[in-house]
C-alpha positions as CSV (number, residue, x, y, z in Angstrom):
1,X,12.6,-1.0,6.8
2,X,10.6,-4.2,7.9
3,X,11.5,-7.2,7.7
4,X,10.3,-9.7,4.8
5,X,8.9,-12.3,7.6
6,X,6.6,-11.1,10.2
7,X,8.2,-14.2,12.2
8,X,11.2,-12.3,12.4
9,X,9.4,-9.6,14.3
10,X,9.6,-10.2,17.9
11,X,7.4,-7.9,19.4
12,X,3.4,-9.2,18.8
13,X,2.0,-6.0,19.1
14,X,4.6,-4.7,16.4
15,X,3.5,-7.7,14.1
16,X,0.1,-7.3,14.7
17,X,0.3,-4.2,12.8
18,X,2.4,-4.8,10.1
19,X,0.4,-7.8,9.0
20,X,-2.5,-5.2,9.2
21,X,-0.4,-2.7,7.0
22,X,0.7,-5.6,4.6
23,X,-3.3,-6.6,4.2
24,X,-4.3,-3.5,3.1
25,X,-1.7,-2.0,0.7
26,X,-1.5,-5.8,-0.5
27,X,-5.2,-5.7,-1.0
28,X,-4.9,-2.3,-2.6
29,X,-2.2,-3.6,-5.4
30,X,-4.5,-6.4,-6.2
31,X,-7.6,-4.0,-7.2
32,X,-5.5,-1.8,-8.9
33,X,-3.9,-4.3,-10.9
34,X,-7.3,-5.8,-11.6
35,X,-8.9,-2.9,-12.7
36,X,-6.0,-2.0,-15.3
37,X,-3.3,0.2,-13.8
38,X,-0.1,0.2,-14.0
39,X,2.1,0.8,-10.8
40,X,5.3,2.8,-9.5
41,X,6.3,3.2,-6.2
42,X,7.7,6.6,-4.5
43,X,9.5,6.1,-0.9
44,X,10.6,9.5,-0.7
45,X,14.1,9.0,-2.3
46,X,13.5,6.4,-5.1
47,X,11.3,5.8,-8.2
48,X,10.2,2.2,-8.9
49,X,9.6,1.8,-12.4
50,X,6.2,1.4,-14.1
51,X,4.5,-2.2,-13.5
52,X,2.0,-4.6,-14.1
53,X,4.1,-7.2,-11.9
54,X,2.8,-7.9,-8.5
55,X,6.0,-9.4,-7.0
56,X,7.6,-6.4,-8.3
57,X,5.4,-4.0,-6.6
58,X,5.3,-6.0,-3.4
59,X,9.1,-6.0,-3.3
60,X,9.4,-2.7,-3.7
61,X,7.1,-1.2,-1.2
62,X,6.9,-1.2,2.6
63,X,10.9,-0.1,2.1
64,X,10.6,3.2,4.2
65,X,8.3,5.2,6.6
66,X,6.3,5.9,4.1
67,X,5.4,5.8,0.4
68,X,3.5,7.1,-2.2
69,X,2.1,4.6,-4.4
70,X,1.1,6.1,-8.3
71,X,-1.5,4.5,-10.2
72,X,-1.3,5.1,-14.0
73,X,-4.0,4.3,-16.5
74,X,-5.9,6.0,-19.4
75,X,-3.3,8.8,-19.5
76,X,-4.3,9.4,-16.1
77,X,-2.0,9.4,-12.9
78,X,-3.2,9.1,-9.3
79,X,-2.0,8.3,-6.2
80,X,-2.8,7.1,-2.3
81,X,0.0,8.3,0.1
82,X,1.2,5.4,2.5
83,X,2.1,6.2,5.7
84,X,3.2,3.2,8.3
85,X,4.1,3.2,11.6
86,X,0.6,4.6,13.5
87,X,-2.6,1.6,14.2
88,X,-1.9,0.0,11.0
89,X,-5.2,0.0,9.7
90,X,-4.6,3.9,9.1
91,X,-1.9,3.4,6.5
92,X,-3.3,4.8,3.7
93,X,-2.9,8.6,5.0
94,X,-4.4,10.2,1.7
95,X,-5.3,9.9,-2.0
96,X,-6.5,11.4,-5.3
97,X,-10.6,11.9,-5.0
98,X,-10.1,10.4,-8.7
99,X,-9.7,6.8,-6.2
100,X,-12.9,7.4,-4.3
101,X,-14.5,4.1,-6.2
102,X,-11.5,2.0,-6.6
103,X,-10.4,2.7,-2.7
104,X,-13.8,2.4,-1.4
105,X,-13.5,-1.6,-0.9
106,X,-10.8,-0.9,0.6
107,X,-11.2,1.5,2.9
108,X,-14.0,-1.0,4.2
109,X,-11.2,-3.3,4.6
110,X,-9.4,-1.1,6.8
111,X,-12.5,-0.2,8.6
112,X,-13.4,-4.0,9.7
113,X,-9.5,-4.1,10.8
114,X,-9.6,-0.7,13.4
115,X,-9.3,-2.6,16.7
């Protein structure tokens, strides 16, 4: 759905908020990877295998309006639903309340990036 180089997106305002949405779901792989989960992305149609791999998980996401992105560790599966498209620093829509201390960096993140 986007495209892989936010030069290629002519419209600033457009750009503006996909780099926003690419900060924040990028910063959200990176905490989950670092606190141990393994990762498989939904987009409503198709089911990304289960990964440790970054470049993987970055390929594979950002495909479609929105996503579900499943974290797996422990025996325990989460998730944080993805939704892209609105002010960009909305884009994660919803999540497990299992997430509350993993997301909460995050959702600071996204805070400091609401215009």
């Amino acid at each position: 759905m986007y495209p892989k180089n936010l030069s290629d997106i002519t419209d600033p305002e457009t750009r503006r908020r996909i780099a926003v949405e690419r900060q924040i779901v990028t910063a959200l792989i990176d905490r989950a990877l670092a606190e141990g989960y393994e990762l498989s992305v939904h987009d409503g149609e198709e089911w990304h295998l289960w990964t440790t791999d970054r470049a993987e998980v970055i390929d594979n996401i950002m495909e479609a309006d929105e996503d579900r992105l499943y974290l797996r560790k422990d025996g325990h599966t989460a998730w944080v639903y993805l939704v892209y498209g609105n002010e960009g620093w909305t884009v994660i829509c919803d999540y497990n309340v299992s997430l509350e201390a993993l997301l909460a960096p995050i959702n600071a993140l996204a805070e400091s990036l609401e215009e």
